[in-house]
N, C-alpha and C positions, 0 to 999 in steps of 0.2 A: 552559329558557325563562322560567320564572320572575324569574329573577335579569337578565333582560335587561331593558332600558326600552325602551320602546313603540317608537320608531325603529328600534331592531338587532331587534326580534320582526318589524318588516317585512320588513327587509333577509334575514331568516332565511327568511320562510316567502314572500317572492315568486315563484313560478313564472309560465311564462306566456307572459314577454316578457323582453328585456335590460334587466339591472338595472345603474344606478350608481350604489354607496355614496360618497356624500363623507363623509368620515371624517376629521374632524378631529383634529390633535395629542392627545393621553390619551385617544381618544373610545373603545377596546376591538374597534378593526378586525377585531384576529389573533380576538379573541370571535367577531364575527360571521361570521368564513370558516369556523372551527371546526366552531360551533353549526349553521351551514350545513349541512357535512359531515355532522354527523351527524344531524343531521333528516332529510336528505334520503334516510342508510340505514334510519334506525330509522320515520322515519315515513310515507316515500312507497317504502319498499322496493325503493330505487336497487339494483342492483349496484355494491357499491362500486370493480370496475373499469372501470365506465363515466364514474368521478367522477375528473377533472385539476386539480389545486388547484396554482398557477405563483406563486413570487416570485422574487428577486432574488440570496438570498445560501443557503448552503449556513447559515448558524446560521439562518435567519429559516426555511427548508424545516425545517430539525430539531424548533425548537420548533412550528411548527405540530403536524407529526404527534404528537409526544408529548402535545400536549393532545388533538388525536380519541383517541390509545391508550388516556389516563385517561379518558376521556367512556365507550366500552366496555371497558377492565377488560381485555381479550385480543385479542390478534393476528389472530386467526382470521378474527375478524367485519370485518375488513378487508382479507381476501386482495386482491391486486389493484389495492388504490388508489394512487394516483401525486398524490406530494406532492414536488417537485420544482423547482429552477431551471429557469429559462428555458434555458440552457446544457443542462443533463442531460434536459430534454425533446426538447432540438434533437438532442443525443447520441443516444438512443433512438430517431429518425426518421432519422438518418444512417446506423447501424449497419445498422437493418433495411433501407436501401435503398442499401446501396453498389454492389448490381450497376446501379441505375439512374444513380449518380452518379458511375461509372466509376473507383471507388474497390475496393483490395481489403480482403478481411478481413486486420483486425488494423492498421489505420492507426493511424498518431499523430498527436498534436497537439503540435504545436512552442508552445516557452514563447515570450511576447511578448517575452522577453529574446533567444531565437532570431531571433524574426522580425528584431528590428534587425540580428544579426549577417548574417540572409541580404541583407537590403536594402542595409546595408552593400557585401555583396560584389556585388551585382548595380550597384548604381552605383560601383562601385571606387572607394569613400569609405571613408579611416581611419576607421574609429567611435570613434576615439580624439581625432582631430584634427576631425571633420565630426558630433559627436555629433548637434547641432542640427536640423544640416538631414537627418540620416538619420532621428531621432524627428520631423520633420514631414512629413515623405515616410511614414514607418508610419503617421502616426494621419488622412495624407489618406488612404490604403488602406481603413483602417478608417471610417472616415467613410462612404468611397463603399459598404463593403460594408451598412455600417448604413443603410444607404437604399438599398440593394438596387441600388448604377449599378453595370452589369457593368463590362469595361477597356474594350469597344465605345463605350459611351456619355462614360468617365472622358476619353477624349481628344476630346471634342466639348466639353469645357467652358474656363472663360473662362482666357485666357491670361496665366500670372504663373512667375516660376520653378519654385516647388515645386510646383506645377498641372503644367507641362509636363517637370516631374523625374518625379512621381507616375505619370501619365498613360503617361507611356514605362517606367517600371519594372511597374507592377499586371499586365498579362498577361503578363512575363516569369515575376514571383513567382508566378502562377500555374500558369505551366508547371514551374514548381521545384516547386511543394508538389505537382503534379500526380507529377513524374517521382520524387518520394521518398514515394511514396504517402500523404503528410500534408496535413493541413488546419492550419487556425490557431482560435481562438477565436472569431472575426469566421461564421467559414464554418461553426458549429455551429447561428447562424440562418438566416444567409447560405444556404445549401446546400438547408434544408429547402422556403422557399420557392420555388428554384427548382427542385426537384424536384416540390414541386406544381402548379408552373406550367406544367411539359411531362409528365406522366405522370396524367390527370383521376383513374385508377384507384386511384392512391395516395393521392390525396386523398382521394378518398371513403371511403379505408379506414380514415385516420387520423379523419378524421368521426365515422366509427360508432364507433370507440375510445376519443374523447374525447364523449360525449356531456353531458357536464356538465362546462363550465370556467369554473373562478374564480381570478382575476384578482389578486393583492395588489398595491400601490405601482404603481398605473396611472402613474403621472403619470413614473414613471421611467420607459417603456418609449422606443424609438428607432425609427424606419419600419419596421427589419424586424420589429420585435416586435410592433408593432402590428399589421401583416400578415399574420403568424402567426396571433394570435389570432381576426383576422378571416376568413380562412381555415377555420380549424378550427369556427371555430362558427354555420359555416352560418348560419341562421337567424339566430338569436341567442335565441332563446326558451330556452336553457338558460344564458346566460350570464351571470357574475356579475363585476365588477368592480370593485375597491374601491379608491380613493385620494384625493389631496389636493394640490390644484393651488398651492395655497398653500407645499405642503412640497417642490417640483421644487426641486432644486438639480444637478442634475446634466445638465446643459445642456453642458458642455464634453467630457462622453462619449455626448454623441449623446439623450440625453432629452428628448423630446419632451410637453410639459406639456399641448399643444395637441391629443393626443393623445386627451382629455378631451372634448374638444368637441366631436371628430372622432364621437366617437360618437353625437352625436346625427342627424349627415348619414349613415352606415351604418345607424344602426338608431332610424326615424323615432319608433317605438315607444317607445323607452327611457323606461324608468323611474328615478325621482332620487329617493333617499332621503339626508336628511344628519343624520349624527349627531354634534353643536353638544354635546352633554354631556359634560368631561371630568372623569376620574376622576383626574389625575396631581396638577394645580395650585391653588395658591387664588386666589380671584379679582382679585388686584390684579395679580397673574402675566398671568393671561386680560387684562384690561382693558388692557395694555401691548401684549400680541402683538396685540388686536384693534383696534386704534388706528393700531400698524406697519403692519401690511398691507392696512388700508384704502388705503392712498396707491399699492398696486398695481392693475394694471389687470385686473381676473378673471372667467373667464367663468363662474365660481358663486360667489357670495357665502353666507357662514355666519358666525355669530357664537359663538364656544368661551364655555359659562359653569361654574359647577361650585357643587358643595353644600359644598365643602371650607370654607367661609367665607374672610373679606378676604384676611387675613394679616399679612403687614407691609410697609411701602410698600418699591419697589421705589428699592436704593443708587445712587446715580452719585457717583465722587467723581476728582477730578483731581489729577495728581503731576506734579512738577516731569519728571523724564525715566523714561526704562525701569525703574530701577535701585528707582525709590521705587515705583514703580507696583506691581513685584514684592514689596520690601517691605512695603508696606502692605496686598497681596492677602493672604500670606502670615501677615504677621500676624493679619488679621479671623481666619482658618482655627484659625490657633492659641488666639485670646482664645474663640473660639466651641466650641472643642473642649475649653478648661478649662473652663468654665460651664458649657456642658450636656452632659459627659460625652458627647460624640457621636465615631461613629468615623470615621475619616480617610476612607476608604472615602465616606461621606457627600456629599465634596464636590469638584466636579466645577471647573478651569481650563480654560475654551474661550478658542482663538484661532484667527483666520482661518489663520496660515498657520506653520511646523511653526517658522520662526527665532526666533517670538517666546517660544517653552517657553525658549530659552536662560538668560536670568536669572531666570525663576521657578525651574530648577532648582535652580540654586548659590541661593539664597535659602536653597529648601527642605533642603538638603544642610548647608549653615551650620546652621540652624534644627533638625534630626536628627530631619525629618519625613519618613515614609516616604512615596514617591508611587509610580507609574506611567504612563510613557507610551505610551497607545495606538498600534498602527499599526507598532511597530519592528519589523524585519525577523528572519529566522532567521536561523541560523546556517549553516544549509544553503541558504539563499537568496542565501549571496555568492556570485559569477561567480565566483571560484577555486575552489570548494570544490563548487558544478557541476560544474565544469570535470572534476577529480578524481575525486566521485563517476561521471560520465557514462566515465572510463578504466575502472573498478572494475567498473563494469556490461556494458561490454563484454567486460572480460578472462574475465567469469564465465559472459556469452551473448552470442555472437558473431551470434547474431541480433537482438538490441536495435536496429533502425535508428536506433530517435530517437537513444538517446547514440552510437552511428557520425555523425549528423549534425550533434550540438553540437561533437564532438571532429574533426573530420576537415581543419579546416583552425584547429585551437588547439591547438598554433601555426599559422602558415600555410603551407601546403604548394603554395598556387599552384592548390587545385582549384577550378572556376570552375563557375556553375551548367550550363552547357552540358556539361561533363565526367561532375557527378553526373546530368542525365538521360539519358546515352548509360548510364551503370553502372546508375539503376536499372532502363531498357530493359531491360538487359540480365539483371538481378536479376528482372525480373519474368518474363519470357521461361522463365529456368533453375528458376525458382521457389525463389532461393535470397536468403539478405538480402544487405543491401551489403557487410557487411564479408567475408566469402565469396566473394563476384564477385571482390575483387582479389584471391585466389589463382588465377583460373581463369587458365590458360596463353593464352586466348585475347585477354589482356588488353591486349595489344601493336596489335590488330587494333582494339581500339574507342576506345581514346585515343591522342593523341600520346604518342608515345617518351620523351622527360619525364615525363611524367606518371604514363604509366603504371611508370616504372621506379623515381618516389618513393612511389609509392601501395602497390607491392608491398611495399618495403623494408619498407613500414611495418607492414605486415599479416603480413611475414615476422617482423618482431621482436615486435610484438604477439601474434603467437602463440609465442613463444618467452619472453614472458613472463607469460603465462596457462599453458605448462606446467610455469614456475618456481614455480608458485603451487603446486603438487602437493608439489613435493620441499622447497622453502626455507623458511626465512621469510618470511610474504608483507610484513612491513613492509622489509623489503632488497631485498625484488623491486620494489615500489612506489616506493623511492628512485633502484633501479638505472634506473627506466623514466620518472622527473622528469629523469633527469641524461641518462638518451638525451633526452628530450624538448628539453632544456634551457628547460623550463616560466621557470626561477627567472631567467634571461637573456630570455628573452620579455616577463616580467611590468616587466621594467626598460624594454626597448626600448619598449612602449606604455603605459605611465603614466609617471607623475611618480617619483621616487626614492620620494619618502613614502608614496606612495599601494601602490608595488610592494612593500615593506619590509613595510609592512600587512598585504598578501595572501599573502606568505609565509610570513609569522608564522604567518598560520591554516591555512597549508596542512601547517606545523608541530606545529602544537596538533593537530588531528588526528593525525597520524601519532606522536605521540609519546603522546598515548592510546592509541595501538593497541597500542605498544613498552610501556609501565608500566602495562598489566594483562595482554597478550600472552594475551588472550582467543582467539586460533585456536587455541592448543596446550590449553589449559585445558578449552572447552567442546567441541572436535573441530567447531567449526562451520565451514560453507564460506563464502568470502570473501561469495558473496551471500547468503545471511543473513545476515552483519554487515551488509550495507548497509542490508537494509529494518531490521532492530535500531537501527541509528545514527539512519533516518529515525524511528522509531518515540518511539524515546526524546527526541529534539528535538521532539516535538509534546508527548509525555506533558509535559516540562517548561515549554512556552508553557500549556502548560491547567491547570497548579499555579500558576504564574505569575498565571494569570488567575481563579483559586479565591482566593487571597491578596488579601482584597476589604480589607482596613485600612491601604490608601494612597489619597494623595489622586491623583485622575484626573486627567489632563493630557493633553487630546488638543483636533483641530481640531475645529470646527465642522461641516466635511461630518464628522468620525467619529462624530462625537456623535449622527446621526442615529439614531433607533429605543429612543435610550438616554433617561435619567432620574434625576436627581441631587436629594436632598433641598435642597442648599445648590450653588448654580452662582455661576461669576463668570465674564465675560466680560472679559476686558482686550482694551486696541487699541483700542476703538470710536474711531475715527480715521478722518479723510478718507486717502484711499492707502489706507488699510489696509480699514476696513470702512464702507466699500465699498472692493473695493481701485483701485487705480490702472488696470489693463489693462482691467479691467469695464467701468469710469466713462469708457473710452475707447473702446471699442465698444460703450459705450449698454446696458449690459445691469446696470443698475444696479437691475435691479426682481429680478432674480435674487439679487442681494447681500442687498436686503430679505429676500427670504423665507430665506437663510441666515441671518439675523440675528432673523427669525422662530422658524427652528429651534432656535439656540441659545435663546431666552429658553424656550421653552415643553418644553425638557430640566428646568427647576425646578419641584421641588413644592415648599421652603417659603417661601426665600429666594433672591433673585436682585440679583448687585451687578453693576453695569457699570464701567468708567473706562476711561480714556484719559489718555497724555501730553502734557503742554506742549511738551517737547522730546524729541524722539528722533534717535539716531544709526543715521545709516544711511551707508554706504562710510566709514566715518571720519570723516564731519560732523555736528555737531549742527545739527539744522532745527527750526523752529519748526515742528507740530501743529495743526492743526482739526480741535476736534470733530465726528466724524462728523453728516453731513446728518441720519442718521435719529433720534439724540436730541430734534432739533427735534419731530420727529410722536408723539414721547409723550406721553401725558395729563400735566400739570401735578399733577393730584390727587391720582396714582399713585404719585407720585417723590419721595424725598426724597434732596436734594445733600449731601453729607458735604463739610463744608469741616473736617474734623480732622486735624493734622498730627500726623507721625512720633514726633515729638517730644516732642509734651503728654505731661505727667507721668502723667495715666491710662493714657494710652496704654502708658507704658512700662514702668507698675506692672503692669498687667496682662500684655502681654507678656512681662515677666521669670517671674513666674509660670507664667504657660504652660510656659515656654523651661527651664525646672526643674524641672516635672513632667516633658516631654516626656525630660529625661535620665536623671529616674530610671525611667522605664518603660521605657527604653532601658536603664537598667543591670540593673533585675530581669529583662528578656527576657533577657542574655546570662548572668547568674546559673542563670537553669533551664534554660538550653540545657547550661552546665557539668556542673548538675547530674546533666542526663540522661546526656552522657556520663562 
């Protein structure tokens, strides 16, 4: 308590009534949930499993708890407590109540890469040829589940293609996830509220369960979540909420900012503490972002100031196109990492949207400066190599329904949702999984003739090559069962030549790991332990990745959220771009602000901005407008960099740089020699 200022000791020790912390950019939010937490065991003698502390991301849940852990020193003094996503809260009230939700033990949740392929099949659209409109039809599903419209109400609404595509597919998909005993992501909130909505007794249960909940990144929450929480906390005289309306950017996944305000018509009471003090920036930083979001329309106004002192005025400088833009970002990085010996890691390249890293990368790459970009995918995240995995998984448990359901029409075998609810019918009835139902002899009797005599085949060979895996090599069994598949002639028929060539490739790279360490015969492991080993080791490797802090940062703007960079540069501030075009065309241009908010107040020392004259976009060079919100910055703030590429300081310096940076690059590969 000590070390807290007079605002977060409020926010800490309020009981009473429902509280709402405005919490501004560097203001020590994650402090005041914490310091909460633990007041509340150490000094009002809470049962720590009476206490629900709710955010957003599975790293944002982690580090919370490890600070309550160092706060008490051991596990103990915390039996019980629930620090957890909104999802894994939703998890835990599903689980416990699937006899009320007509769900069995042991459901799955299908990956949102599923859901398209089921939506796909349920409106008998290529997802190959109808990507578009099959991802607008998912995320109108998802929309209506995040505002809780059943499919009753989803066809009462207003009349437009994807409306009346949606509206006709949502209680069919439902009856799918129903008859494969799965939910989706949507329905881990989705489910809870409506299981509190027809069952009083469950609610009241989950009431007394959660009797202390607090709230992180209010302002991201979406109807159902708001819902949730209003729900659960009764009264509200235990409830603690913490956010910053200022910092919503997530408005195109259902985020409701107004979510905020909402609180004060549920809980007349509410209490508003705002804590304006940040610890990350110096103030000419602050005086920038607090200038920007003045021009937005807010239902709490706060001012960020900080003890950090001025700083240095904040850059704007403009380039002829892309190309110099990159250049000259690239360069400051460089001339600023010779001078003050700082490390790459330090400084942070935001841009609104993932095309524009293109030539900062080749810059950086010419230049033989290490970076990273945020947000790339795994390796195990490509659709081929699912695909694969979800075979391997079954060969090894023939009750895995989820991968029986990725794989049972990849390739397509012509099985229709109406097919799989009669099989899981019939799976649920026997109380056996799906892939088991198609040996049952009485399988002639519950599908068409067809169907059922490709389905068998398939389950006949499938097991025929699950007990190849005993005798063979399993990487000959795994080829002999691509070439029954004809995986590698599928991959052609629905992509492009390039794009299937691709996915081959990796579906090669894999198997030929398997073949030149031929790890089955070596460690006697069975084919599923290699699988969860394969998963395991592709994370250990994104988290070395992401330990390797001596590259420069390169990610967007929404990633950059939560994050903090000593030296930040935004490029693009551009009309279309920031703000982008589709925003500034459905009016949601005060959204774009407070992204452009978020990026600046990611810097604690320095902060550069620019924008092109000319940029290529489809193959033409277009002339550029600086972005609208340059205008709304303090003049007193700013200073213009009118220095070109070219000035001989510039290049003195640069070279410099560009010479150290190789011999640090030749000693790194020297001691790596030497090590081995």
């Amino acid at each position: 308590m000590p070390d807290l200022n007079t605002p977060q000791q409020r926010a800490v020790t309020h009981l009473g009534s429902p509280l709402l912390v405005l919490a501004g950019a560097g203001s020590g939010k994650t402090r005041v949930i914490t310091s909460k937490i633990a007041w509340l065991i150490k000094e009002r003698a809470v049962n720590p499993a009476d206490i629900t502390a709710v955010t957003f991301t599975n790293k944002a849940a982690r580090e919370m708890k490890q600070r309550v852990l160092q706060m008490f020193g051991e596990s103990d003094s915390l039996k019980g407590l629930t620090v957890s996503t909104f999802h894994s809260l939703g998890m835990q009230i599903v689980r416990r109540q699937v006899k009320e939700l007509g769900l069995k033990p042991g459901f799955s949740i299908i990956d949102p890469r599923d859901v398209s392929t089921v939506i796909s099949e349920l409106l008998r659209a290529d997802l190959t040829q109808n990507k578009d409109l099959v991802e607008r039809v998912a995320q109108r599903i998802s929309h209506w589940k995040n505002i809780g419209m059943t499919p009753e109400q989803a066809s009462l609404g207003p009349i437009d293609p994807i409306t009346i595509a949606a509206s006709t597919i949502y209680p069919n998909y439902q009856r799918y996830l129903c008859a494969c005993n799965s939910i989706d992501l949507d329905d881990l909130i989705y489910l809870p509220i409506r299981v509190f909505f027809e069952h009083e007794e469950v609610l009241r249960h989950w009431q007394l369960r959660v009797r202390h909940l607090l709230v992180d990144e209010y302002q991201d929450t979406n109807g159902v979540q708001y819902q949730l929480v209003r729900m659960l906390a009764m009264d509200g005289n235990r409830l603690t909420v913490v956010g910053d309306d200022d910092q919503s950017i997530y408005a195109w996944r259902g985020a409701q900012p107004q979510n905020l305000a909402l609180l004060n018509n549920d809980f007349p009471d509410l209490a508003v503490i705002k804590l304006e003090q940040n610890y990350r920036s110096c103030a000419r930083i602050l005086n920038v972002a607090n200038s920007l979001i003045q021009h937005n329309q807010r239902s709490f106004k706060k001012s960020l100031w900080s003890s950090l002192g001025q700083g240095d005025p904040v850059r704007i400088f403009s380039a002829d196109n892309e190309q110099v833009e990159a250049e000259r970002t690239v360069s400051a990085i460089m001339r600023h990492q010779f001078r003050h010996q700082s490390k790459y890691g330090d400084f942070a390249i935001l841009y609104r949207s993932n095309h524009q890293a293109r030539g900062i990368e080749i810059r950086l790459r010419e230049m033989r400066i290490p970076y990273r970009i945020s947000g790339g995918s795994s390796f195990f995240d490509r659709s081929e190599i699912r695909d694969l995995m979800a075979y391997l998984r079954l060969l090894t448990n023939p009750s895995d329904d989820s991968a029986f359901l990725r794989i049972v029409n990849t390739p397509r075998r012509g099985v229709g949702a109406t097919s799989l609810e009669k099989l899981a019918a019939t799976a649920k009835q026997k109380n056996r999984s799906l892939f088991t139902t198609l040996l049952d002899p009485q399988l002639q009797r519950i599908l068409k003739t067809t169907q059922a005599n490709t389905l068998l085949l398939f389950a006949q060979k499938m097991t025929e090559f699950a007990d190849s895996l005993q005798t063979s090599d399993p990487t000959d069994t795994i080829r002999e069962m691509l070439d029954y598949l004809r995986y590698e002639s599928w991959l052609k028929q629905t992509c492009d030549l390039e794009v299937a060539t691709k996915r081959w490739q990796n579906i090669e790279l894999m198997l030929q790991w398997l073949e030149s360490t031929n790890r089955f015969a070596e460690t006697e492991r069975t084919l599923a332990e290699l699988i969860g080993e394969l998963i395991l080791n592709d994370r250990l490797d994104q988290e070395q990745e992401q330990e390797n802090t001596n590259q420069v940062n390169l990610m967007t703007l929404h990633a950059a959220k939560g994050l903090e960079f000593p030296h930040v540069f935004i490029v693009g501030v551009e009309e279309g771009i920031l703000p982008h075009r589709v925003s500034v065309d459905e009016g949601s241009d005060q959204e774009e602000r407070r992204l452009f908010y978020v990026g600046i107040t990611r810097a604690m020392h320095s902060l550069t901005l620019s924008y092109a004259e000319k940029r290529t976009r489809f193959g033409k060079k277009i002339e550029c407008e600086p972005s609208r919100f340059l205008r709304e910055l303090p003049v007193g703030e700013i200073e213009w960099d009118k220095g070109q590429t070219g000035d001989s300081a510039h290049l003195q310096d640069t070279g410099r740089a560009h010479i150290a940076s190789i011999r640090a690059l030749r000693q790194t590969k020297k001691s790596s020699v030497g090590e081995l």
